[in-house]
C-alpha positions as CSV (number, residue, x, y, z in Angstrom):
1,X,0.0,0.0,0.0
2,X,1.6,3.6,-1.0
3,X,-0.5,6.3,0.8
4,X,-1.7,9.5,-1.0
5,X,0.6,12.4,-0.4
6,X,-3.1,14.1,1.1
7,X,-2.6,11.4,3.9
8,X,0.8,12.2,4.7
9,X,-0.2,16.2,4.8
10,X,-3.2,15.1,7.3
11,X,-0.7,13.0,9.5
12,X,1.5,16.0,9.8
13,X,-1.4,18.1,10.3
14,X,-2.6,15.8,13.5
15,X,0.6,15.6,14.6
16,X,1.7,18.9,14.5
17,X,-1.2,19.8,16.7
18,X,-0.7,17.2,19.4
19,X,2.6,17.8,19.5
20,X,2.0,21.3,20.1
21,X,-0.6,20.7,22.7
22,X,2.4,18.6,24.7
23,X,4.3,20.9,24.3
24,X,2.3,23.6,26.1
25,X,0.1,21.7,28.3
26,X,-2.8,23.3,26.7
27,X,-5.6,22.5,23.8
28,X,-6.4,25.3,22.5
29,X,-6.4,26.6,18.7
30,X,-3.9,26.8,16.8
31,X,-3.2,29.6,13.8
32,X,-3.5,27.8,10.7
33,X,-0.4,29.5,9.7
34,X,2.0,27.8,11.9
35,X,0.7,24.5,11.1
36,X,1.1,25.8,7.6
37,X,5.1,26.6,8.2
38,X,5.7,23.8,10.1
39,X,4.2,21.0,8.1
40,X,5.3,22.6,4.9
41,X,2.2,21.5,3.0
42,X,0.6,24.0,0.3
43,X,-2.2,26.4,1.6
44,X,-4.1,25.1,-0.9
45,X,-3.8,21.5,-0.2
46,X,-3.8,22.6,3.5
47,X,-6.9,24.0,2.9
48,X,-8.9,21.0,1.1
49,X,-7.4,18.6,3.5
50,X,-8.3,20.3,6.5
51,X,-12.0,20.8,5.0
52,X,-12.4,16.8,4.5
53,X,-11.0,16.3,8.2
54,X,-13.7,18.5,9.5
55,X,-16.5,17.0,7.6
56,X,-15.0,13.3,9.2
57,X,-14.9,15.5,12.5
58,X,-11.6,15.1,13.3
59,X,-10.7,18.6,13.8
60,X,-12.3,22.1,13.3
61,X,-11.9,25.5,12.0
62,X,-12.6,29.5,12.7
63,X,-11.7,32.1,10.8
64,X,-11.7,35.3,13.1
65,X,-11.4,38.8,12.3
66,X,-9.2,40.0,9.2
67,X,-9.6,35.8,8.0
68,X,-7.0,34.3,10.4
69,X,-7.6,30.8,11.1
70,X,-7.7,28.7,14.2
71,X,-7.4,24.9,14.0
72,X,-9.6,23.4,16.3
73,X,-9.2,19.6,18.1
74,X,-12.4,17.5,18.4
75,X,-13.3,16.2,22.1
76,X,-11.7,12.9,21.1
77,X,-8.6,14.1,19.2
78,X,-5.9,12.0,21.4
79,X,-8.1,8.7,20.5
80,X,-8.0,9.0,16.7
81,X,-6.4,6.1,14.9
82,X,-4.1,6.3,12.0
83,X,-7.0,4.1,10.7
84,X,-9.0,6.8,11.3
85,X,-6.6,9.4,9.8
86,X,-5.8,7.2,6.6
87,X,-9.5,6.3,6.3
88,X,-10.8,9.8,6.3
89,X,-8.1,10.9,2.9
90,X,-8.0,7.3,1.4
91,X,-10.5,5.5,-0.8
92,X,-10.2,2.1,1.5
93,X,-6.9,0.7,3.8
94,X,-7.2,-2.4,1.4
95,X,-3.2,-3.5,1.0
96,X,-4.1,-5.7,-1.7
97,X,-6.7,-3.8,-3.7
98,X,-5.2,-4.0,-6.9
99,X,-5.5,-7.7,-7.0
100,X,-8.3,-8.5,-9.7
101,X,-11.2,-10.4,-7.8
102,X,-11.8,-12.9,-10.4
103,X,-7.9,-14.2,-11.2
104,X,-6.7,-16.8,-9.4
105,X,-4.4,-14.8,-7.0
106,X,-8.1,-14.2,-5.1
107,X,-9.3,-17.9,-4.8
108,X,-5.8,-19.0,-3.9
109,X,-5.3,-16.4,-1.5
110,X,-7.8,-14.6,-0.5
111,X,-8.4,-15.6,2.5
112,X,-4.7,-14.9,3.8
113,X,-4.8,-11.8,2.5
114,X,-8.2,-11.3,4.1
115,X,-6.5,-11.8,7.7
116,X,-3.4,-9.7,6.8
117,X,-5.4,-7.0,5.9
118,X,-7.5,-7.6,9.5
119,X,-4.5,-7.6,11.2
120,X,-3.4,-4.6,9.5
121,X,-6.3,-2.7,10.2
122,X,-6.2,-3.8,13.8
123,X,-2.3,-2.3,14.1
124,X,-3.4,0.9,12.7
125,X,-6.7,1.4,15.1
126,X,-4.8,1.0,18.1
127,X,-1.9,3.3,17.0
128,X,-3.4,6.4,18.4
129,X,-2.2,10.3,18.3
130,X,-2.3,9.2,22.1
131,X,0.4,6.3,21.4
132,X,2.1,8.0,19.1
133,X,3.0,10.7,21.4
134,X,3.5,8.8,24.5
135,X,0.7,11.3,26.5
């Protein structure tokens, strides 16, 4: 599985946050900017991530006065998965989607597959922002 370059740009973006509320005890907003300058992602592509991660509710946004933005965590930000992450900027987590259903690759080894990608999936969901950080 190669992950979209969107999904390594939301990854940073999580991280970045939690990493910034460690650092200063607090979870409060954070400008969109600095996110911006420490990620290094594109405002663009900042931008349309960030709009898909609210619509999954995994974070929020306010633009204040003179249209500075504040990045926002959901109540549950320290228990999101990178399952969760991956899931909200992927199409599917499936490792071995591009094996054709109907060749024989499938009926041979489907179901082995099947159970890697279960166990996959069950890595990623516990990997929280929480783990990841050691908070």
């Amino acid at each position: 599985m190669q992950l979209k370059r969107d999904t390594d740009y939301a990854l940073r973006i999580m991280l970045s946050m939690a990493e910034h509320f460690k650092e200063t005890g607090k979870q409060t907003g954070i400008l969109s900017s600095y996110i911006i300058a420490k990620t290094g992602i594109p405002i663009v592509t900042f931008n349309r991530i960030v709009k898909r991660m609210e619509e999954h509710k995994l974070l929020y946004k306010i633009t204040g006065p003179g249209g500075i933005t504040w990045l926002y965590s959901r109540k549950d930000f320290w228990d999101q998965s990178l399952l969760s992450i991956v899931k909200t900027i992927e199409d599917g987590t499936d490792i071995f989607g591009v094996f054709d259903r109907n060749y024989y690759t499938e009926e041979i080894y489907g179901r082995i597959v099947t159970e890697v990608q279960s166990v996959l999936d069950q890595v990623m969901s516990e990997m929280t922002i929480k783990v990841l950080l050691g908070k």
